[in-house]
C-alpha positions, 0 to 999 in steps of 0.5 A: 888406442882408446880402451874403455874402463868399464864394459857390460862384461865387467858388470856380469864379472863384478858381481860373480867376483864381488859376489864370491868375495863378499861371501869369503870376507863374511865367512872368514869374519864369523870364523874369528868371532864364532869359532876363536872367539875374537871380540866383535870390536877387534874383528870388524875395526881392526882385521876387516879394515886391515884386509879391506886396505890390502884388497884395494891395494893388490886390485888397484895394482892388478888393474894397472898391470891389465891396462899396462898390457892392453895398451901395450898389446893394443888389445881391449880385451885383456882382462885382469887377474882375480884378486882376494883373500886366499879362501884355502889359507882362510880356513887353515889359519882359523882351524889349524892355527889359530882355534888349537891356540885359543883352545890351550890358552883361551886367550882369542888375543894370542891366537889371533896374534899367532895367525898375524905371525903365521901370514907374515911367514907366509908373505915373507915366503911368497916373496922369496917365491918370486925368486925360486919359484920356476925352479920348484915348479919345474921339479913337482909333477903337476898331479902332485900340486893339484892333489895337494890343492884338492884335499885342502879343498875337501877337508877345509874349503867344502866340510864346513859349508856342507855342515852348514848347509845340511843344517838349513837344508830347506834354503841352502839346497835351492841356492846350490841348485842355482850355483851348479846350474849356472856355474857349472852346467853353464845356464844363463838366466834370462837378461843375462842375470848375473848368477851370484846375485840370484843364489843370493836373492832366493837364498835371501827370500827363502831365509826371511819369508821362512822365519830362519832370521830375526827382524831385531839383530837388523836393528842392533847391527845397525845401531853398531855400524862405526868407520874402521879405520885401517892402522898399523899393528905391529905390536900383535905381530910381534908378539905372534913372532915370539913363537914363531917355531911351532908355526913353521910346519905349516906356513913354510909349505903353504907358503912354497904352495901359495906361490906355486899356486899363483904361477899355475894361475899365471899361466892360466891366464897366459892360456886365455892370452893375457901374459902377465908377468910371474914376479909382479905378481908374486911380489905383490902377493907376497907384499900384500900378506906383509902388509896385511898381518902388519895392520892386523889381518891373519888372512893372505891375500892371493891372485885367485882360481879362474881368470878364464872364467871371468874372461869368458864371462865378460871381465875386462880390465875393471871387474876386479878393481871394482869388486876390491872397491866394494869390499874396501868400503864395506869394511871401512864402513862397518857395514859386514855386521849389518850384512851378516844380519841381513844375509842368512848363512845357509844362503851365502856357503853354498858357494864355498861348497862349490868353490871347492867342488871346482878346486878338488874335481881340477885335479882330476882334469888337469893331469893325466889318467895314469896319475889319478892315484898320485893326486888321491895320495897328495890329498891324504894328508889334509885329510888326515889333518883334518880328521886328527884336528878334529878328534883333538878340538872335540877333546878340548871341547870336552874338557880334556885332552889327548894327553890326559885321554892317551894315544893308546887309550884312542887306538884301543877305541878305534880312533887312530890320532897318532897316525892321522896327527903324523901323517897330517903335520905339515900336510901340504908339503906331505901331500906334495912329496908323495904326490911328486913320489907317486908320479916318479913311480908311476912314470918309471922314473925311479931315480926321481923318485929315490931323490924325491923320498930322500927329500922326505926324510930330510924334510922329517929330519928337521921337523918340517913334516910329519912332526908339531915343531920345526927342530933337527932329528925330528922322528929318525924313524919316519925319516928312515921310512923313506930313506928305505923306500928310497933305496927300493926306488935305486933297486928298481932303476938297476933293471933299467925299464923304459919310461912309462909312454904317454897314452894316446888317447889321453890328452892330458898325458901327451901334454905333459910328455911334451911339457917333460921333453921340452924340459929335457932339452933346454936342460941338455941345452943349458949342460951344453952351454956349461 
């Protein structure tokens, strides 16, 4: 079979994809300088390098395994799976690892250390992922993963846009309009324009004809343009590894949900019918966050959110590697400092509002209405992350802190931090255990539940929840809390109720019963077998 490299499909996918990644490699790049603080220098020639590199890698790779699969299957329609850095894990290694580092010891080095450290446990994790990972998905409800998914998307994916387009409304408000029209409602421009590009053009326009940028920065970026060349870092990451505990609460379950993560777009994938196998992928996930925080990036890479989409929209086998192309190339070029002066920022993070507008309203789609109040239950703790990250970056902001301001003293003021830190500590894997308790519950499923509180309190006894640092008999009391719910769960199962039925009008539902059912008989098959 003849398979053609590039397609017009390609092109229309490219530029949505390219558009999408370009918009994550400058954010993530005014998030180091602005926000930790790391010198310009460090960020643009050596992380973006680093991240430029592990992008071509990963895409010239998944470019392989779609040619694989299409000359294998005969098809020329297998489109390849979206690959770039992972836009949740962008935000939470910038604001819950490394700002609260540079913040108590104002040294944008060690922070940035940190973050090396916390997404090599990440990738190490990932890569145990393609091991274990069928049978964690196997055990965790869907509504509870999605829940999860759908508070980092409020709290860290879509605030901070928000803020900053609420602050140059006037040109972030027509481009969002373009993003929601043509993403969303599904609006072609006419010729087939590509939607990205023409968010990014009138943003564009508004944002110089309107004065919002200055003619001389375009100068002075361009004046500082200067080849990166990747290169190894491991002294940084070592040095990160030395304080490798307190970064666990938070990169262990990130990293169980990363992984759980890319088997859900695999299987999305498969959907559209391209069968991509699960281990490759995670493998090369896995490998390319290694690799990565060895060279010098803190950002993970990850198989992203959407390949229907780009399937739908053209993409084939190419759209994917040519958008790693381009970001390979920007960045070893030094050519993001120039693009950051040419491109206003309010014309630019519409579209992360909008990336997580589609992540958290997926929750609500893809899982039964029965299990709508699990998936808010799974959210909460991001929040609750977010909002106690919050009152504590304020604090030190201030030239305070909330040990010097006391606990109480905030509670007597309304501002309950001990609770919101507690709740928010290790806040994806706290979201997926009580999502995966909800539905149990809500299902009728009570011995399920009882074993998912008891999974609570073992996680809370050794510190991987609910607690600032991995160490045993971490808050007996909270580990109590669910033990107790636990043994209400066993009382319930002693009245020996039916299962929750599927509702019938409820497509969703009926899927998952059917999902559960055929996982109960290749269960009872396999206890046969034995």
């Amino acid at each position: 079979m003849t398979l053609p490299f590039w397609t017009r499909g390609d092109l229309n996918a490219f530029f949505g994809l390219g558009i999408n990644m370009l918009v994550n490699v400058l954010v993530l790049a005014g998030l180091c300088i602005g926000v930790v603080n790391i010198a310009p220098d460090d960020v643009y020639g050596i992380i973006l390098p680093a991240l430029g590199i592990e992008l071509l890698v990963g895409n010239i790779f998944y470019f392989y395994l779609a040619r694989r699969l299409a000359m294998k299957e005969q098809r020329a329609d297998v489109t390849a799976l979206p690959y770039g850095p992972s836009v949740p894990h962008m935000f939470i290694v910038t604001l819950v690892i490394m700002l609260p580092t540079y913040l108590a010891t104002k040294d944008a080095v060690a922070a940035w250390t940190a973050g090396l450290a916390w997404a090599f446990i990440i990738g190490c994790i990932i890569l145990i992922g393609a091991f274990v990972g069928p049978t964690i998905r196997h055990l965790t409800p869907r509504a509870a993963m999605l829940g999860t998914l759908a508070g980092i998307s409020l709290a860290f994916i879509s605030m901070r846009p928000g803020a900053q387009m609420w602050g140059a409304l006037w040109i972030a408000l027509p481009v969002f309009m373009i993003i929601i029209a043509g993403f969303i409602a599904g609006v072609r421009l006419p010729g087939n324009f590509p939607i990205g590009l023409a968010a990014l053009l009138v943003g564009c326009a508004i944002g110089w004809i309107g004065g919002y940028m200055e003619p001389a920065a375009v100068t002075d970026a361009a004046e500082a343009i200067a080849i990166g060349i990747p290169s190894l870092n491991v002294d940084l990451l070592l040095d990160g590894l030395e304080g490798i505990s307190p970064l666990l609460a938070t990169a262990i379950p990130l990293g169980i949900y990363n992984f759980t993560e890319a088997m859900s777009n695999v299987e999305s994938a498969a959907a559209a019918g391209d069968n991509y196998n699960l281990r490759h992928v995670l493998l090369a996930d896995g490998t390319g966050a290694v690799v990565g925080a060895a060279l010098g990036s803190p950002f993970p890479p990850a198989v992203y959110i959407g390949h229907p989409g780009w399937k739908a929209a053209g993409g084939r086998i190419s759209y994917s590697l040519a958008s790693g192309v381009l970001i390979f190339a920007l960045c070893a070029f030094g050519l993001f400092p120039l693009l950051a002066a040419l491109l206003p920022i309010p014309a630019i993070v519409p579209i992360l509002l909008f990336i997580g507008l589609v992540i958290g309203s997926q929750a609500f789609v893809a899982v039964p209405k029965a299990h709508y109040a699990a998936v808010v239950l799974a959210a909460i703790p991001s929040l609750a992350q977010w909002g106690s990250g919050m009152v504590h970056d304020a604090l030190l902001a201030a030239g305070t802190s909330v040990q010097e301001v006391g606990v109480d003293a905030l509670a007597n003021g309304g501002v309950l931090y001990g609770g919101l830190a507690t709740i928010g500590a290790g806040s994806v894997l706290v979201g997926m255990i009580l999502g995966t308790i909800a539905v149990f519950v809500i299902d009728r499923r009570f011995v399920h539940a009882a074993a998912a509180c008891g999974v609570g309190g073992v996680l809370t006894l050794v510190g991987l929840i609910h607690s600032e640092e991995v160490h045993v008999f971490s808050n007996p009391r909270i580990a109590l809390g669910y033990g107790l719910a636990g043994v209400v769960c066993l009382a319930y199962s002693l009245l020996k109720l039916p299962p929750r039925e599927p509702d019938l009008s409820d497509p969703m539902d009926l899927e998952v019963a059917a999902e559960r059912s055929r996982f109960v008989r290749e269960d009872e098959r396999v206890a046969v077998h034995a």
